[in-house]
C-alpha positions in Angstrom: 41.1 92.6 -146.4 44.1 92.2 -148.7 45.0 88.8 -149.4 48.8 89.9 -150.3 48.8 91.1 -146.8 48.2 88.0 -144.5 51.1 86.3 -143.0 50.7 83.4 -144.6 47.6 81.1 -146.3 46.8 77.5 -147.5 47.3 77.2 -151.6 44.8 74.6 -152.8 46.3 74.7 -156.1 49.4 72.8 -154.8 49.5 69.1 -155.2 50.9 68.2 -151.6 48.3 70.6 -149.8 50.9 72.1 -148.1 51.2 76.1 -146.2 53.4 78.2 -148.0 54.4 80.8 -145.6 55.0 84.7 -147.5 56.2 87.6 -145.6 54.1 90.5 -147.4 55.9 93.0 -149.1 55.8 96.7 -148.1 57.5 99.5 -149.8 60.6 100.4 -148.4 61.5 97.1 -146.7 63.6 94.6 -148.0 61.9 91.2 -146.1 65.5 89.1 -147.1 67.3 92.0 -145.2 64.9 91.5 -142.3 64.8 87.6 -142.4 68.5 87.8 -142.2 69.1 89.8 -139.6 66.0 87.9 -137.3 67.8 84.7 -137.7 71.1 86.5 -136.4 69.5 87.8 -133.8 67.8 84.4 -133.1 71.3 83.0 -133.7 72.9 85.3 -130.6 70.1 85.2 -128.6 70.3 81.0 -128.7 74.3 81.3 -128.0 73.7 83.9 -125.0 70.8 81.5 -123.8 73.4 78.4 -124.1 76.0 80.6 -122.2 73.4 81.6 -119.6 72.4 78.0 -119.1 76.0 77.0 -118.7 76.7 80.0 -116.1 74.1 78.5 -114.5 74.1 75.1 -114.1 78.1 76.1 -113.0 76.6 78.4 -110.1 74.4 75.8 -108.9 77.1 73.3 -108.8 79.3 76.1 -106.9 76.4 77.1 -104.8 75.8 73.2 -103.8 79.8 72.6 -102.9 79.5 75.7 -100.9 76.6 74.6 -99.3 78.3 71.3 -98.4 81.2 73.0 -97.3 79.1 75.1 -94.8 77.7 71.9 -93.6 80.8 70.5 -92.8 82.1 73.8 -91.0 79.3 73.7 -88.8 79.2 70.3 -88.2 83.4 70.9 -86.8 82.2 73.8 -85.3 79.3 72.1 -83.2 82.4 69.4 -82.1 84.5 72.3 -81.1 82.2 74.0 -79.3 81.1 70.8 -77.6 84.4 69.7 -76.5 84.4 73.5 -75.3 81.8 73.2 -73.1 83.0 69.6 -71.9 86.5 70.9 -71.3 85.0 74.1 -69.1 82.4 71.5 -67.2 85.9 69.7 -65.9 87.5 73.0 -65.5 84.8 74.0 -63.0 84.4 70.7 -61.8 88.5 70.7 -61.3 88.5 74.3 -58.9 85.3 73.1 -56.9 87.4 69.9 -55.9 90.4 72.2 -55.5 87.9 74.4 -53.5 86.8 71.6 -51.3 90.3 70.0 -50.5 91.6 73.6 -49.2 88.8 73.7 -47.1 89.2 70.7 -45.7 92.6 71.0 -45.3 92.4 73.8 -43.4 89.7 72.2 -41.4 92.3 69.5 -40.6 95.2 71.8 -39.9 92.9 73.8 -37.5 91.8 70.7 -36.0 95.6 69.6 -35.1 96.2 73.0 -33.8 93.0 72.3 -31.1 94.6 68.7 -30.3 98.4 70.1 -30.0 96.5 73.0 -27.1 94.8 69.9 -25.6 97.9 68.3 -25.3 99.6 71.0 -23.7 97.1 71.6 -21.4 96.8 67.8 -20.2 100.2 68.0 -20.0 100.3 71.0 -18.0 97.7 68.9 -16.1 99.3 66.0 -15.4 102.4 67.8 -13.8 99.9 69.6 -11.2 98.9 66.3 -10.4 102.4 65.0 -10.1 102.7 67.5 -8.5 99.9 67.5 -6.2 101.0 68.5 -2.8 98.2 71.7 -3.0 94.8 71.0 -2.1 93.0 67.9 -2.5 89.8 69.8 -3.7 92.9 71.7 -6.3 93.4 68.0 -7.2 89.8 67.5 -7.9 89.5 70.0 -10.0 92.5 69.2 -11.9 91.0 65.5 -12.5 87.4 67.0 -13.6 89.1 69.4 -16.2 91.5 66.1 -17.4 88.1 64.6 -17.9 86.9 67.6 -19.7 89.8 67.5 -22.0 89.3 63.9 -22.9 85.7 64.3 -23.4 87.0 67.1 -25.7 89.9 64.8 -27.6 86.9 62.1 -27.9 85.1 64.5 -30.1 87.5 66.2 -32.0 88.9 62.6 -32.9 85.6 62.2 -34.6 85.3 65.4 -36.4 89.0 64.7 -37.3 88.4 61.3 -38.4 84.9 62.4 -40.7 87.0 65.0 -42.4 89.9 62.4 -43.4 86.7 60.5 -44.9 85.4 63.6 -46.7 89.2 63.7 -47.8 89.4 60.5 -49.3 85.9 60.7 -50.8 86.9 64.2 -53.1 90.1 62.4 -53.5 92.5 65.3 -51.9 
C-alpha cells in the first residue's frame, strides 16, 4: 500500500508528536479546489440546519399556542353545551308543569260544571217539594234523590278540594 495515499499518518520526526493530516494528491484534482468548496458546502449546510432549527423550534411554539387555544375552545364549548342541556332540562321541565296545570284546570272546570248540574237539579228539587201537593210516595222520592245529590256534592267537594291541592303543589 502506498503511503502517499493514506488519509492521513503520525510523523515521528516531529518534535510535538502531533498528526499531520494530507489529502493525497491525484492527477487531475486540485485538493484546495475541493477543500474549498466542502467547507462552503459545510458552510450552507450549517446555515440551512440553523434556519431549520429556527423553523422549528417557531412551529413548536405555534403548534403549542394552538394547542392551548383548542383547550380553551373546548373547555367554552363543554360550558355551552352544558348550559344547553341545563336550559332544555327546565324547558321540558317548564311544558310538563304547563302540561299538568291544563290538565288540572280542566279537571276543575269540568268539576264546576258537575256542581252548577247538581245545583240545578236540587234546585229543581226543592221547588217539587215546595211544591208538594202530588204524592207523598212522589215526595219520597224527591227526598231520596236530594239525598243522592248531596251524597254526590260530598264527593265531588273532595275530588274538588284534592285537585286545588295538586294545584298549589305544581304551583298553577
Amino acid at each position: 500500500m502506498n503511503i502517499h495515499l493514506e488519509p492521513e499518518f503520525y510523523d515521528a520526526t516531529y518534535k510535538q508528536h502531533s498528526y499531520v493530516n494530507t489529502i493525497s494528491t491525484i492527477e487531475g484534482f486540485e485538493t484546495d479546489k475541493i477543500t474549498e468548496q466542502t467547507y462552503d458546502d459545510l458552510n450552507n449546510d450549517i446555515k440551512m440546519n440553523s434556519k431549520y432549527s429556527l423553523c422549528n423550534l417557531k412551529n413548536n411554539l405555534k403548534c403549542a399556542e394552538m394547542n392551548n387555544e383548542v383547550k380553551n375552545q373546548q373547555t367554552v364549548f363543554n360550558a355551552n353545551l352544558d348550559a344547553k342541556n341545563k336550559a332544555y332540562i327546565d324547558l321540558n321541565r317548564c311544558k310538563t308543569k304547563i302540561t299538568s296545570c291544563t290538565l288540572l284546570y280542566n279537571d276543575i272546570n269540568r268539576k264546576t260544571n258537575e256542581f252548577n248540574n247538581i245545583y240545578e237539579r236540587i234546585n229543581e228539587l226543592d221547588n217539587n217539594l215546595n211544591l208538594c201537593t202530588i204524592k207523598k210516595s212522589d215526595c219520597k222520592k224527591i227526598k231520596k234523590s236530594i239525598s243522592e245529590v248531596q251524597r254526590q256534592i260530598a264527593k265531588f267537594e273532595k275530588e274538588l278540594k284534592e285537585l286545588k291541592e295538586r294545584a298549589s303543589q305544581n304551583r298553577c
